[in-house]
C-alpha positions as CSV (number, residue, x, y, z in Angstrom):
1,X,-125.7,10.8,-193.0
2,X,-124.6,7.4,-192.6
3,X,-123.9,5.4,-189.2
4,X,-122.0,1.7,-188.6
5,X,-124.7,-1.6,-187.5
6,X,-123.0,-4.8,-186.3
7,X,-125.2,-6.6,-188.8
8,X,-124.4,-4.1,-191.6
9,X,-121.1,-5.4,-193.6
10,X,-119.6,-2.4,-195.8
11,X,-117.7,-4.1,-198.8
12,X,-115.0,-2.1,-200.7
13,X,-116.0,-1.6,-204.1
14,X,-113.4,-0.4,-206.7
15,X,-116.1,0.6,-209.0
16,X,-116.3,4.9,-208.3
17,X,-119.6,6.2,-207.1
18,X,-120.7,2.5,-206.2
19,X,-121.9,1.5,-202.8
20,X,-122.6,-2.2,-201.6
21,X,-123.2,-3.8,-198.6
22,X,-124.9,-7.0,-197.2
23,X,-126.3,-7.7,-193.8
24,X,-125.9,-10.5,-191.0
25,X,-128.7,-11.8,-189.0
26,X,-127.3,-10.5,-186.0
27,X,-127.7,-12.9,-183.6
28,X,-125.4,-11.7,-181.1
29,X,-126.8,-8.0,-181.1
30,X,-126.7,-7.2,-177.1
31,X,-129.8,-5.2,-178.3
32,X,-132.1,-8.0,-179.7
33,X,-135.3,-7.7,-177.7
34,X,-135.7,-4.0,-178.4
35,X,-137.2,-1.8,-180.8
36,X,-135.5,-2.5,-184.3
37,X,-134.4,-6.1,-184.0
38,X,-136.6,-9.1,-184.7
39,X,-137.1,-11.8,-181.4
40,X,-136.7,-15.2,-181.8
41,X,-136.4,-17.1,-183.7
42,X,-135.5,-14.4,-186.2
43,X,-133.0,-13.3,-183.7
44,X,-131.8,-10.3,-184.6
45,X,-131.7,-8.2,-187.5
46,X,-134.4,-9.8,-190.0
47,X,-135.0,-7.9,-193.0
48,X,-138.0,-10.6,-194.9
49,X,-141.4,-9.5,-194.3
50,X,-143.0,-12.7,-195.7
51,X,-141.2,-14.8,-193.0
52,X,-144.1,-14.6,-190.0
53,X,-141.8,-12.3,-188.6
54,X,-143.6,-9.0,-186.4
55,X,-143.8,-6.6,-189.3
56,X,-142.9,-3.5,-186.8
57,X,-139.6,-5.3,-186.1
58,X,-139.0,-6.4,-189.6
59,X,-139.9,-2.6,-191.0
60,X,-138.2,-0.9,-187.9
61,X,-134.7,-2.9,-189.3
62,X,-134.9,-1.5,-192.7
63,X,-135.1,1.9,-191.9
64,X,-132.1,1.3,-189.5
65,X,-130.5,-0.3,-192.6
66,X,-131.3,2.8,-195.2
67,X,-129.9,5.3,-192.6
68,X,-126.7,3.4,-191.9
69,X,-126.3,3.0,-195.5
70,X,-127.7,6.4,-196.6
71,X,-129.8,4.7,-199.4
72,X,-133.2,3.7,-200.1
73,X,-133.4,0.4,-201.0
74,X,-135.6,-1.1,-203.7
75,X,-137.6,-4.4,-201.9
76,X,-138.5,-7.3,-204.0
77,X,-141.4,-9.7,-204.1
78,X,-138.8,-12.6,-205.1
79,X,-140.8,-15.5,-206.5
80,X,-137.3,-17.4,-208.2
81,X,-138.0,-16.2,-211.6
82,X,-136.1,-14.3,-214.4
83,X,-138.2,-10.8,-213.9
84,X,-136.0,-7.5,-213.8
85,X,-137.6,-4.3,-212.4
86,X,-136.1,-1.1,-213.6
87,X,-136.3,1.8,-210.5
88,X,-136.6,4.5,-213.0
89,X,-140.4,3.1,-213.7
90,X,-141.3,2.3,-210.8
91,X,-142.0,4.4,-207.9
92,X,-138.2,4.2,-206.1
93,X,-139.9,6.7,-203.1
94,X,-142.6,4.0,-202.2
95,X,-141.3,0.3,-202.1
96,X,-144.2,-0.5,-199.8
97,X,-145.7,-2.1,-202.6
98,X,-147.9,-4.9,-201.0
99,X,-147.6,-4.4,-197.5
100,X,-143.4,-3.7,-198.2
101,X,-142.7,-6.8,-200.3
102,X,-142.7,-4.9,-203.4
103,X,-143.2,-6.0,-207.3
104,X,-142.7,-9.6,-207.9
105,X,-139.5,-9.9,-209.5
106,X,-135.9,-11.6,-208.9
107,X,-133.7,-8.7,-210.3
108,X,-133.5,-4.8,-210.1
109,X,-131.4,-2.6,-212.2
110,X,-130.7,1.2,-211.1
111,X,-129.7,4.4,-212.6
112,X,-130.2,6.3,-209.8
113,X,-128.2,8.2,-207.1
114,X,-129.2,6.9,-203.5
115,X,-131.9,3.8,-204.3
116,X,-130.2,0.6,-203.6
117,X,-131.1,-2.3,-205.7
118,X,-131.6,-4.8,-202.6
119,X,-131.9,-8.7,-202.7
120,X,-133.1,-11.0,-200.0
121,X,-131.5,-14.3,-199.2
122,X,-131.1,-17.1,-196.8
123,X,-128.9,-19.4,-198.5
124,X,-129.5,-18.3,-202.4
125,X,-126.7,-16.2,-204.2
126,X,-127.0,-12.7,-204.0
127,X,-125.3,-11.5,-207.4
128,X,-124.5,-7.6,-207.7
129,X,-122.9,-5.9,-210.7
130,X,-122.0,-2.8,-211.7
131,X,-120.5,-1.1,-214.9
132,X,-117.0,-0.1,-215.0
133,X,-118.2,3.9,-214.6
134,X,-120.0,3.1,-211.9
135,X,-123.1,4.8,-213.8
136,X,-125.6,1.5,-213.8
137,X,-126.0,-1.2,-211.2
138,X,-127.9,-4.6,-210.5
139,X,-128.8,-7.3,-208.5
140,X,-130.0,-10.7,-208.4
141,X,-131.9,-13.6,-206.5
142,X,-130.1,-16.7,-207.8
143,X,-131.1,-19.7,-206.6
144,X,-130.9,-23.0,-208.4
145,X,-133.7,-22.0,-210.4
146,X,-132.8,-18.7,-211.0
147,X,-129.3,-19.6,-212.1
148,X,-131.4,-22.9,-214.2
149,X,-133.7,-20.3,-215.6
150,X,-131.2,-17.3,-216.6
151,X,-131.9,-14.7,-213.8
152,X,-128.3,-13.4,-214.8
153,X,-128.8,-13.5,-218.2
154,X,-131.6,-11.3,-217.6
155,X,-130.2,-9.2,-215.0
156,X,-127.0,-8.1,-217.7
157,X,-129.6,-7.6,-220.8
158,X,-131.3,-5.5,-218.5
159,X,-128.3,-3.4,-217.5
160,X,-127.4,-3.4,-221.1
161,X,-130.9,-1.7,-222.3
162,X,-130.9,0.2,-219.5
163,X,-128.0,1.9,-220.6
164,X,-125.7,0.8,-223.0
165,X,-122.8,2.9,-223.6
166,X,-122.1,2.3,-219.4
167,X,-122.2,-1.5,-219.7
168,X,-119.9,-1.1,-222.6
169,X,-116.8,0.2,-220.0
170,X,-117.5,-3.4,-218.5
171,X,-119.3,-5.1,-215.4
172,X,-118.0,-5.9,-212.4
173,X,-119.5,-8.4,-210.5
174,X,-119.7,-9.9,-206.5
175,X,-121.2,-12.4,-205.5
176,X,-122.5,-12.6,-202.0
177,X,-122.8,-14.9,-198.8
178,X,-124.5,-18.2,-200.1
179,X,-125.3,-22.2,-199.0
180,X,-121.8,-23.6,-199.9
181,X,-120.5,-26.5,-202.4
182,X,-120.2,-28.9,-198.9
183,X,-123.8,-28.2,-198.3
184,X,-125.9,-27.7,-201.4
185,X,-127.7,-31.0,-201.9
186,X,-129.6,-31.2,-205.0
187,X,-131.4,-34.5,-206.8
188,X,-130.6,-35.1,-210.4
189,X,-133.7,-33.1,-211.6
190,X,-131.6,-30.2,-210.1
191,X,-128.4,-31.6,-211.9
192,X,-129.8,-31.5,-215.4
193,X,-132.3,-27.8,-215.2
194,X,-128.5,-26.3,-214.1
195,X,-126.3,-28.4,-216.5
196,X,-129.2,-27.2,-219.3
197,X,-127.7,-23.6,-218.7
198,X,-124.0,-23.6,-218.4
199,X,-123.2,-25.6,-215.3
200,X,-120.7,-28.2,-216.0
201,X,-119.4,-32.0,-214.8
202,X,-117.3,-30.0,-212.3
203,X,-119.9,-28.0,-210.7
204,X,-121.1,-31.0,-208.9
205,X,-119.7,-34.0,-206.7
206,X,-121.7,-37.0,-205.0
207,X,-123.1,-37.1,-201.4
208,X,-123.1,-39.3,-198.9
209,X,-127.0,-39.7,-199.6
210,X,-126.6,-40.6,-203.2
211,X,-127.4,-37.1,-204.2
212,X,-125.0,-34.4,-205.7
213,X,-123.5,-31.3,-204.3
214,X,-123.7,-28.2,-206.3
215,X,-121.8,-25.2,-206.5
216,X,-123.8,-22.2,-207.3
217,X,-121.1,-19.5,-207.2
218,X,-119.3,-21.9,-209.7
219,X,-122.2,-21.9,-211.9
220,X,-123.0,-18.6,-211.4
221,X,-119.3,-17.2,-212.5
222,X,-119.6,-19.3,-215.2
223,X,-123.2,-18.1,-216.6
224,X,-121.7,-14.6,-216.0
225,X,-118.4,-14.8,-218.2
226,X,-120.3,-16.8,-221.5
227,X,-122.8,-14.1,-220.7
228,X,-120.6,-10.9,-221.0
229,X,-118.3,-12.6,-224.2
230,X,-121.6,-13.4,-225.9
231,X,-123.2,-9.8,-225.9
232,X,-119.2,-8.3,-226.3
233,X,-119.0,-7.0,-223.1
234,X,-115.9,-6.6,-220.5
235,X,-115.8,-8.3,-217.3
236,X,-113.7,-6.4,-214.9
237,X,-113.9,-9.0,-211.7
238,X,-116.2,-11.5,-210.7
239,X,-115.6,-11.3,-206.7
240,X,-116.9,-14.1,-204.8
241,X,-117.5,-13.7,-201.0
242,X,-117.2,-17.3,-200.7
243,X,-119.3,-17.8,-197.0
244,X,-121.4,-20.5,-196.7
245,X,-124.7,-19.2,-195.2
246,X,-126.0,-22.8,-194.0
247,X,-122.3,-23.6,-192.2
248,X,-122.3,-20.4,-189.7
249,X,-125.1,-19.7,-187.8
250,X,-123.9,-17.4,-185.7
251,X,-123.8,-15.0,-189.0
252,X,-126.6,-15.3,-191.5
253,X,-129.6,-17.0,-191.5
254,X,-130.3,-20.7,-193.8
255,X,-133.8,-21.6,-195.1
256,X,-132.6,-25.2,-195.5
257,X,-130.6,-24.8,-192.0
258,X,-134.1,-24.0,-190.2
259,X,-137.1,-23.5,-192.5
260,X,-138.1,-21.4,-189.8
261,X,-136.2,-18.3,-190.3
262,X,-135.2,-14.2,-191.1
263,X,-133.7,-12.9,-194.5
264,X,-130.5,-11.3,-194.8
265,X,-129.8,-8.4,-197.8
266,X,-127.0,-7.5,-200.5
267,X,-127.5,-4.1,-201.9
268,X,-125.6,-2.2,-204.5
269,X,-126.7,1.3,-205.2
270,X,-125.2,4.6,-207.1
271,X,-123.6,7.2,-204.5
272,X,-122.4,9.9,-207.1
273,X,-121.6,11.0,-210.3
274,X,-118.0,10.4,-211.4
């Protein structure tokens, strides 16, 4: 049984048997200070246990978020490296791994009905995908170093050797709430570990500080389509959500925004055969 959360966004996917969401902070929950919601300055609906957030508030808010979405998700100890965890050998039943962080690990891939292959972020790029059938899914933590390193790469060999003759209908991709290309201030260090994988001239522009701007859903779409063409595989869509996490407040929570702060989620999981 599933139930509708303010902080709870359902997205339409046209992928059958495929379920994803992502969450808001919440702030404006009339419900904050009570059981279920994280108090300031997580305020409200903080999902990271490594923050210093009250881990019965922070625990309390997933199991609200797996009965609204009628999924288990699969939590991540995300360190921003290339790691992919397959559910099927794990345990999916007990993600309290390490006090609920879980393996450490940037990407999950799923072939399983009802676990929900979940990513935390507070301004990184969540990246989802699923085949064309519906029949595998993933997800990724791409920051700039995940996206430098070749989280997605990793993520899409992953789906591919988890099952093969699913990835081969295609992948369609979304890409979640993230810091935006007005925002995303990186040094020239940053510049040339992303222009090393993919990322192009175009993918950046100067700052006011001397610095660049970078773009990571630009890069990210990018590393995605050489990705697919190089192993011959079909991309369906690569949907962009195109919010910028650090410019509304209100909404989602930015680590660079206020260091001092919740996680959000973007989950993609399996809801049936098709």
């Amino acid at each position: 049984m599933t139930s509708r959360h303010p902080a709870i966004v359902r997205v339409v996917c046209p992928v059958p048997g495929v379920g994803l969401a992502y969450t808001q902070r919440g702030l404006n929950a009339s419900a904050c200070a009570s059981a279920g919601y994280s108090p300031p300055p997580y305020s409200a609906f903080n999902l990271g246990l490594h923050v210093g957030d009250d881990p019965a508030a922070v625990h309390a808010n997933r199991q609200t978020l797996e009965q609204a979405l009628g999924a288990k998700p699969f939590w991540l100890q995300q360190v921003h490296g290339t790691r992919v965890i397959r559910v099927e050998e794990e345990n999916p039943s007990d993600v309290q791994l390490q006090d609920g962080l879980g393996p450490k690990a940037d990407a999950s891939v799923s072939t399983l009905i009802g676990h929900a292959c979940a990513i935390l972020t507070a301004d990184c790029l969540p990246v989802l995908m699923a085949s064309g059938n519906g029949r595998v899914v993933g997800g990724a933590h791409a920051g700039w170093r995940g996206l430098a390193n070749g989280v997605i790469e990793s993520l899409i060999d992953a789906m591919q050797a988890a099952s093969p003759e699913d990835c081969a209908s295609g992948l369609w991709v979304w890409l979640g709430p993230c810091i935006g290309f007005d925002q995303f201030e990186v040094g020239e260090e940053v510049v040339a570990a992303l222009k090393a994988n993919q990322a192009a001239d175009v993918d950046f522009k100067p700052s006011p500080a001397g610095r660049w701007f970078a773009d990571m859903p630009q890069i990210a779409g990018r590393q995605i389509s050489l990705a697919l063409a190089a192993r011959g595989l079909r991309g369906i869509e690569i949907r962009n959500e195109a919010a910028c996490t650090f410019s509304n407040p209100s909404a989602f929570y930015s680590y660079r925004r206020e260091p001092k702060t919740g996680r959000m989620a973007a989950l993609i999981w399996r809801t049936s055969d098709q």
